[in-house]
C-alpha positions as CSV (number, residue, x, y, z in Angstrom):
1,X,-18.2,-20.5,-17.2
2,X,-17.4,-17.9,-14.3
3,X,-14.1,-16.2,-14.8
4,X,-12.8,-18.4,-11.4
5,X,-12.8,-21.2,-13.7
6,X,-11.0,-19.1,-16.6
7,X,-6.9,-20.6,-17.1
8,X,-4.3,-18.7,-16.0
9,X,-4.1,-17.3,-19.4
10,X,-7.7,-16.8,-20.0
11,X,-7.4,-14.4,-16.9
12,X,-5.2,-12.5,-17.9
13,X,-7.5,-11.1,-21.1
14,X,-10.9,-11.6,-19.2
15,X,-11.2,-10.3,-15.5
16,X,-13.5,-7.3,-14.1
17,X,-11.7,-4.9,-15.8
18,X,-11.9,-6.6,-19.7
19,X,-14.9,-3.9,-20.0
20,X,-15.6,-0.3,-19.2
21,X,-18.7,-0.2,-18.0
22,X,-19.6,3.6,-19.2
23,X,-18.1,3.0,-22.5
24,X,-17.7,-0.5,-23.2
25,X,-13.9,0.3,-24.0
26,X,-11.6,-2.7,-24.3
27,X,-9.5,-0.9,-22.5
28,X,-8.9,0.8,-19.2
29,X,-9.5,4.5,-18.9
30,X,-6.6,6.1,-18.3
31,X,-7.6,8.4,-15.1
32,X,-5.2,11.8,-14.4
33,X,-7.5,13.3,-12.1
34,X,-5.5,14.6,-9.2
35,X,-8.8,14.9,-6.9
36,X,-12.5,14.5,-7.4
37,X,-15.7,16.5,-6.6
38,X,-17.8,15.3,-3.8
39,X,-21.8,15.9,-4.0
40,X,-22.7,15.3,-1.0
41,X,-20.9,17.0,2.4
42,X,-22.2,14.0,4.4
43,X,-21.2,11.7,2.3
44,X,-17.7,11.2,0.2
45,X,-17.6,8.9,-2.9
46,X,-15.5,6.1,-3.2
47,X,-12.4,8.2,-4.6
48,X,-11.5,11.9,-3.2
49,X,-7.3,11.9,-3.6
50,X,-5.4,10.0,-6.4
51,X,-2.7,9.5,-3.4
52,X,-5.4,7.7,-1.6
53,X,-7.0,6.1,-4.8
54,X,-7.5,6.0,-8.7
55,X,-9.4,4.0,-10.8
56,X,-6.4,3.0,-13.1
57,X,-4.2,1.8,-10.5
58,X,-7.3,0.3,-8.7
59,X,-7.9,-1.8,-11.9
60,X,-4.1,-2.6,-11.8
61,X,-4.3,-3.5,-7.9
62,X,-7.4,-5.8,-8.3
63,X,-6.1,-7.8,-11.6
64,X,-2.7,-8.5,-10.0
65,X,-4.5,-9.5,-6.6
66,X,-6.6,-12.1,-8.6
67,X,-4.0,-13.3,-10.4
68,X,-1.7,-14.1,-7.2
69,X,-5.2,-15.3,-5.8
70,X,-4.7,-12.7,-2.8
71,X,-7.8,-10.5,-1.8
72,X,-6.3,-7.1,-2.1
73,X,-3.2,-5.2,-4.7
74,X,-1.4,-2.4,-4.1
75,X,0.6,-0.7,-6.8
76,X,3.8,1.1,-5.5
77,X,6.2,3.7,-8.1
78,X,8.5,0.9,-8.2
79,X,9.3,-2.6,-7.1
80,X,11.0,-0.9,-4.2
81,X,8.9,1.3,-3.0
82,X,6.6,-1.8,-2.9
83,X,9.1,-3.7,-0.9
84,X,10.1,-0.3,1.7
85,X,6.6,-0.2,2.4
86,X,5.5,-3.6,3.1
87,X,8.7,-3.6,5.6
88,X,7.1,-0.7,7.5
89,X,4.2,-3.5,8.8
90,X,7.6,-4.0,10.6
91,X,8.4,-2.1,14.3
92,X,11.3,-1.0,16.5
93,X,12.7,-4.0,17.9
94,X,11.7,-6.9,15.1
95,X,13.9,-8.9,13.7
96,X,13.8,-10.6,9.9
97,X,15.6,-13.6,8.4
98,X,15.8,-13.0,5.0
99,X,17.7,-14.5,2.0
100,X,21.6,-14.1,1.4
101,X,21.6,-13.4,-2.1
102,X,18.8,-11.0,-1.9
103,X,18.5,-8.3,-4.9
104,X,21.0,-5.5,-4.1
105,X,18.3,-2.8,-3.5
106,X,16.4,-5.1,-0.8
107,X,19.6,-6.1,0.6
108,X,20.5,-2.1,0.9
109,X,17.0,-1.2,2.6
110,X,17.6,-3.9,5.1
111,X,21.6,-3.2,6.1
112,X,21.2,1.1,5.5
113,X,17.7,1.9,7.0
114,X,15.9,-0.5,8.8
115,X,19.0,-0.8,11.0
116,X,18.3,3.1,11.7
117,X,14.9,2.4,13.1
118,X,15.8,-0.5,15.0
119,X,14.8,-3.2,12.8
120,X,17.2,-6.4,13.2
121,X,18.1,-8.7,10.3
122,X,19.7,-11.6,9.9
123,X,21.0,-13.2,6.0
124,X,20.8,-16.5,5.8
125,X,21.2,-19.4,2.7
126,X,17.4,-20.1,2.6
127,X,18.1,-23.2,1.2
128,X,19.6,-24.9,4.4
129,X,16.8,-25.1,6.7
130,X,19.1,-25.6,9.6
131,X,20.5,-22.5,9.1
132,X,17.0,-20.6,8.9
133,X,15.9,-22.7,12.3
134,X,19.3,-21.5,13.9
135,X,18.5,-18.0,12.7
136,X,15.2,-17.1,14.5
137,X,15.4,-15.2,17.3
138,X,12.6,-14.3,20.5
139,X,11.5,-11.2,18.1
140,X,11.6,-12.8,14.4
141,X,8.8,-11.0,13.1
142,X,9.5,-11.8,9.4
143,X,10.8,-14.0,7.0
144,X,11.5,-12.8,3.8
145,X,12.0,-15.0,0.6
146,X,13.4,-14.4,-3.1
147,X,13.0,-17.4,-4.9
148,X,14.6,-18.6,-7.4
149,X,16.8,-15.9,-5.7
150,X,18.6,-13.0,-7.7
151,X,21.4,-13.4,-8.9
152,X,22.4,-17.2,-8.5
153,X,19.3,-18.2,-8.7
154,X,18.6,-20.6,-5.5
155,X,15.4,-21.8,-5.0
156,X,13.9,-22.0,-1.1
157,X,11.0,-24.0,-0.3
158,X,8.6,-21.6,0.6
159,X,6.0,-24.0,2.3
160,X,8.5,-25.1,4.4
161,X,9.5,-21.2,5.6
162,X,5.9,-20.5,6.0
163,X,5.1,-23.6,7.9
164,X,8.9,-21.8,10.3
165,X,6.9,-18.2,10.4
166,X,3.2,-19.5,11.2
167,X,4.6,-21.3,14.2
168,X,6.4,-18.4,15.5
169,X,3.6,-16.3,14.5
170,X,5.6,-14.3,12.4
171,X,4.9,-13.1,8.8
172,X,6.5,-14.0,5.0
173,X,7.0,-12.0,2.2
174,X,8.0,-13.5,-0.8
175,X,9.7,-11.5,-4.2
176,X,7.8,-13.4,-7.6
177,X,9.4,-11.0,-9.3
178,X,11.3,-13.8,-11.8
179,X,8.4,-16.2,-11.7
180,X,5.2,-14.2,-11.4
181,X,1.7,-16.1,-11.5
182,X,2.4,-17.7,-14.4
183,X,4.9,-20.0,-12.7
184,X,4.8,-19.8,-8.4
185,X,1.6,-19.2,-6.2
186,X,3.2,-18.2,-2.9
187,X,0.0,-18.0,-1.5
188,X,-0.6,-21.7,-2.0
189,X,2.5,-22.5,0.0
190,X,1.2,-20.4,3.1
191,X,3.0,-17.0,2.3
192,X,1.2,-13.5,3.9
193,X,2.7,-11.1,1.3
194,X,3.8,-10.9,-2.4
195,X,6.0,-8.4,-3.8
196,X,6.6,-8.2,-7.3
197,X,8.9,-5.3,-9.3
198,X,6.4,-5.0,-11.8
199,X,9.2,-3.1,-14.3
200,X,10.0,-7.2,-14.9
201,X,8.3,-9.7,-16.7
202,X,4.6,-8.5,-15.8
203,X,4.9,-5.1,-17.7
204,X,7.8,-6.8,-20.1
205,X,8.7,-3.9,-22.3
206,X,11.7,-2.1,-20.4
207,X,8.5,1.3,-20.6
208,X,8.1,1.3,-17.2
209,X,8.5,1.5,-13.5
210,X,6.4,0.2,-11.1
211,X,6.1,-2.4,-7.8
212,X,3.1,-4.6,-6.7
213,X,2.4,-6.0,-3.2
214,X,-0.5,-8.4,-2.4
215,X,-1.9,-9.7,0.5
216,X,-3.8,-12.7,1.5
217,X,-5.4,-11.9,4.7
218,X,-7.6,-8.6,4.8
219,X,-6.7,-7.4,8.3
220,X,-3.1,-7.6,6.9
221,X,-4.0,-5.7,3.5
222,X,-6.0,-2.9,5.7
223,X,-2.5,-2.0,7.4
224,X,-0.8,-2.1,3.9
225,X,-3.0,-0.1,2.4
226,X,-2.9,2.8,5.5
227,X,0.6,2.2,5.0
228,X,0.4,3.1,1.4
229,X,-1.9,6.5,1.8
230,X,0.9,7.5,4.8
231,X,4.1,6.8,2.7
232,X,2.4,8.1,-0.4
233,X,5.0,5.9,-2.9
234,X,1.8,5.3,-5.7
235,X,1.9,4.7,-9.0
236,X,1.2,6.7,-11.5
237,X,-2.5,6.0,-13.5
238,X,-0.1,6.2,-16.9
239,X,1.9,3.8,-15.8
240,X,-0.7,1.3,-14.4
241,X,-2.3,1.3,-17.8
242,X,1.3,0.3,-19.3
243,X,1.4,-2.4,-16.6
244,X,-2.2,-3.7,-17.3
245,X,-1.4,-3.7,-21.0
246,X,1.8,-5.9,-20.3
247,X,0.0,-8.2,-18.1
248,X,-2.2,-9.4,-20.9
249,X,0.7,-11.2,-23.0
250,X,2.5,-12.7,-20.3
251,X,1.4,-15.6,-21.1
252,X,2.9,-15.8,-24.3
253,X,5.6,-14.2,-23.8
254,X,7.2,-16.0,-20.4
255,X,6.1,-19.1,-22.3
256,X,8.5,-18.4,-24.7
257,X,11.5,-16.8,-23.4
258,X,11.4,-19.8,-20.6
259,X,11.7,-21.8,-23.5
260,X,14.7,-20.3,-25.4
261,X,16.5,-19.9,-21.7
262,X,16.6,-23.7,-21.0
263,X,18.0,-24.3,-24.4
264,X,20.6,-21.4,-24.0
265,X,21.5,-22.4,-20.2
266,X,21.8,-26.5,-22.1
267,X,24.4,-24.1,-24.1
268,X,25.8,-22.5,-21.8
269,X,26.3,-25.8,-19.4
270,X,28.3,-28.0,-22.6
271,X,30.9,-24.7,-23.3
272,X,33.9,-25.4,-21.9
273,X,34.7,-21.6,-21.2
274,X,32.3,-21.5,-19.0
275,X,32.6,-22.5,-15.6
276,X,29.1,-22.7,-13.9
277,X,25.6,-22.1,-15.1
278,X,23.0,-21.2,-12.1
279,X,19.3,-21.9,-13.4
280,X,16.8,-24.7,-11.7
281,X,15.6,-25.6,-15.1
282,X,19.4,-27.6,-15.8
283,X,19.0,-31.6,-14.0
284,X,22.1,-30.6,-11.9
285,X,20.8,-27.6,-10.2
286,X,20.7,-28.4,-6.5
287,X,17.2,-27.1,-6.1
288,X,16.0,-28.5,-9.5
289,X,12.8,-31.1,-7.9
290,X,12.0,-28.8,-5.7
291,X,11.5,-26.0,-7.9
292,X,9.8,-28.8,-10.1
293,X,7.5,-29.5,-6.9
294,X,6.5,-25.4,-6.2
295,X,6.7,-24.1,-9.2
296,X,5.1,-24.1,-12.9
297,X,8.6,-23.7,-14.4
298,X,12.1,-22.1,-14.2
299,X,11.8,-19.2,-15.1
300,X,13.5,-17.0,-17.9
301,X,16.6,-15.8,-15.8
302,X,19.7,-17.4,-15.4
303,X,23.9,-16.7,-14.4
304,X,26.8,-18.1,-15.8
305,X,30.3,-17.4,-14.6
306,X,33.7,-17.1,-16.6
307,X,37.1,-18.2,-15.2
308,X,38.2,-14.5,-14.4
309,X,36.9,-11.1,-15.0
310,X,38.9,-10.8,-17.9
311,X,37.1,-13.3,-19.9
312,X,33.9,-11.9,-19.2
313,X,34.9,-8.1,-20.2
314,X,35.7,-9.8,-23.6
315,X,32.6,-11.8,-23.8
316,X,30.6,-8.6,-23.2
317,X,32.7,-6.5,-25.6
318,X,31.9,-8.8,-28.5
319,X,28.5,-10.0,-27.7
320,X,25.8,-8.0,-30.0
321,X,22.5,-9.3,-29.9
322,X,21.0,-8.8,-25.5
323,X,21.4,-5.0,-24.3
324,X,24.2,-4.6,-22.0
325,X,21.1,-2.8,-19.0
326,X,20.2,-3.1,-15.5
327,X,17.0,-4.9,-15.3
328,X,15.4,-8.0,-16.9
329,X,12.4,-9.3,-17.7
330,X,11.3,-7.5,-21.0
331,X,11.3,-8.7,-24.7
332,X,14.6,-8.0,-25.8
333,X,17.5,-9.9,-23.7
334,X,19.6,-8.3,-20.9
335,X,23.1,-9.2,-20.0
336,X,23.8,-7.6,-16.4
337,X,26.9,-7.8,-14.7
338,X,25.7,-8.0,-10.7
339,X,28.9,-6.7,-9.3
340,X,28.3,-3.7,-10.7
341,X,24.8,-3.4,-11.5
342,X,22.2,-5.2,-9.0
343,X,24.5,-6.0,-6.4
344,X,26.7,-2.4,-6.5
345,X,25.8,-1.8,-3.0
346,X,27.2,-5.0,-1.8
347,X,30.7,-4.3,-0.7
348,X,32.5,-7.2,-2.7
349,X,33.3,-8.7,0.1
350,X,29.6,-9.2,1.0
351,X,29.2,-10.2,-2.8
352,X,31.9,-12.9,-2.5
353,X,31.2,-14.4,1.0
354,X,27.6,-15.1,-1.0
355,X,29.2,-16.9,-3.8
356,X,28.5,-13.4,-5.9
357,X,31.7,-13.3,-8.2
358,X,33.3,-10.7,-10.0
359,X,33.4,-13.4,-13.1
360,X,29.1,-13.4,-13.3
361,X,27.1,-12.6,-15.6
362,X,23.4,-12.4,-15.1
363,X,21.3,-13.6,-18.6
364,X,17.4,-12.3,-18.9
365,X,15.9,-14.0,-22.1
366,X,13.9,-12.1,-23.8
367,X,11.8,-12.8,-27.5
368,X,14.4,-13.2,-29.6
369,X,14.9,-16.6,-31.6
370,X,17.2,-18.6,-29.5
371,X,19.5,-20.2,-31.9
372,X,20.4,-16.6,-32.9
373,X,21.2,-15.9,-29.3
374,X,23.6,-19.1,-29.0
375,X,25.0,-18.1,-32.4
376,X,25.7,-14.6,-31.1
377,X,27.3,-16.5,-27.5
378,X,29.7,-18.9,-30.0
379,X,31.3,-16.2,-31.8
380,X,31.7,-14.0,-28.7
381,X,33.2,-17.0,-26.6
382,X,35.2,-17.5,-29.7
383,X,36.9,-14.3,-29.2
384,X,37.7,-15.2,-25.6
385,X,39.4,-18.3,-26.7
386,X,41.4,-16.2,-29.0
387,X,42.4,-13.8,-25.8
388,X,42.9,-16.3,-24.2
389,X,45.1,-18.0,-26.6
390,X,47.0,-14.5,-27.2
391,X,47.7,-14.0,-23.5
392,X,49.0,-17.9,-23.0
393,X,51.1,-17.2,-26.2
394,X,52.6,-13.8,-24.3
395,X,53.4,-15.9,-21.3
């Protein structure tokens, strides 16, 4: 059987890289050359710079691009690197549409310093069509997609965006940062460009940080890769091993903390201290057949609000179990608190015109048994019943 017919899974373990062909290692070599002797003055060999190219984050930049079924990779420092430089296919004068409740650092690149070169933007709630069609503009040049979107989790129909940017001739880039692979081929729905923070799910271990773009055309991954060498934003060959390494058990391990997150969010959803539960995998989720239509599954992240900030200081105080971090997507659980975490350079009232509360808590479900999670969420709630109860008392 040729790898092409491998699963998803099977892929993962047994790609062009599964072997070192000089060894027969199981692993990839791990490549700190800095530059490389040329024999021949007429003639260069395929790697002189490790700016320009290495052999570990090649490895890394070929896997992820067969896995998103693109035809090149690029590995960036971090998922933002990844996403500054795929914006510079962007010029003086171009305008994007991109989504309102983009991740705080995309949403920050787009307001602070593409604005400085002349590069227009326009946020828009993805999931209203109408609203994207009223959005374009003579120069949209790019539409740019986060779905299910970070932190309230809305899910866009990408084929229905691309089908928007292909008749305006206009690109689309689309964040699979909560999904990955596993779960949403944007490629399938017509996208140009996948980005991925690669510090999430497809590394998985909170051990490192990197970024992944891939491209479907090859004219289009040509210009991304000049772009690349000139920006200079690589990643580091120690880190694309830890990335590679990740890769191989996210299978397994999205498979599971997708699992434990719908039962948690099912949780979540019944308490009645909490107000709203944002995660496609619940039956009342606006989005929930359409993510059902374009995607694999839900995911592993989900937000849940409180009543008032108050509440959710004491749900965080007495919670034990997730880490209290920025980030998501590893194997122990993260509880973030967007206002002042992903979304920090949101002004709040940016964060609230976006439905971005002061009361929300984003939930990243990691590998931990689930019923010890809820367990953990009943007796912290508990204790915001009892402040609650205390302050009602006072009154």
């Amino acid at each position: 059987m040729s790898s092409d017919n491998y699963s998803f899974e099977t892929k993962l373990l047994h790609n062009q890289h599964k072997v070192d062909p000089a060894t027969g290692a199981v692993s990839v070599p791990i490549q700190h050359a800095s530059t490389f002797h040329q024999f021949d003055i007429e003639s260069y060999g395929k790697y002189d710079y490790a700016r320009s190219g290495n052999p570990t984050r090649e490895a890394l930049e070929d896997v992820i691009a067969e896995l998103e079924g693109g035809t090149r990779g690029f590995a960036f420092s971090s998922g933002m690197a990844a996403i500054s430089t795929a914006f510079l296919l962007l010029s003086s004068g171009d305008h994007i549409v991109i989504t309102d409740d983009v991740y705080g650092g995309t949403y920050r690149m787009v307001t602070q310093v593409l604005t400085r070169f002349g590069i227009e933007h326009t946020f828009v709630d993805m999931t209203d069509l109408d609203q994207v069609k009223a959005a374009i503009q003579p120069n949209t040049k790019a539409f740019y997609v986060e779905t299910p979107s970070n932190p309230l989790l809305k899910v866009t129909d990408i084929q229905a965006i691309t089908t928007l940017a292909k008749e305006i001739n206009a690109i689309t880039y689309v964040d699979n940062t909560f999904l990955t692979p596993e779960y949403q081929r944007p490629f399938e729905l017509g996208a140009d460009i996948v980005l991925h923070s690669a510090t999430k799910f497809l590394s998985g271990h909170s051990d490192v940080v990197a970024g992944l773009a891939v491209v479907k055309d090859e004219e289009l991954g040509k210009r991304l890769y000049s772009l690349q060498n000139s920006f200079g934003a690589v990643l580091g060959p120690q880190d694309a091993w830890l990335v590679l390494r990740g890769i191989k058990t996210l299978h397994v391990r999205l498979e599971q903390s997708q699992k434990s997150a719908i039962k948690i969010a099912e949780f979540l959803e019944a308490h009645p201290l909490v107000e709203k539960v944002y995660y496609p995998g619940l039956k009342d989720h606006p989005q929930h057949e359409l993510q059902k239509s374009q995607a694999a599954g839900p995911g592993a992240v989900l937000s849940f609000e409180f009543k008032d900030e108050q509440a959710l200081q004491v749900f965080l105080t007495n919670v034990k179990i997730p880490v209290f971090a920025v980030s998501l997507g590893a194997v122990e659980s993260i509880l973030s608190y967007p206002a002042k975490m992903s979304h920090a350079a949101m002004s709040q009232a940016e964060r609230e015109k976006r439905g971005i509360k002061n009361s929300l808590i984003r939930l990243s479900v990691g590998l931990e048994n689930p019923d010890d999670l809820i367990h953990d969420f009943s007796q912290a709630l508990h204790q915001v019943k009892e402040k609650l109860l205390v302050l009602q008392q006072g009154e």
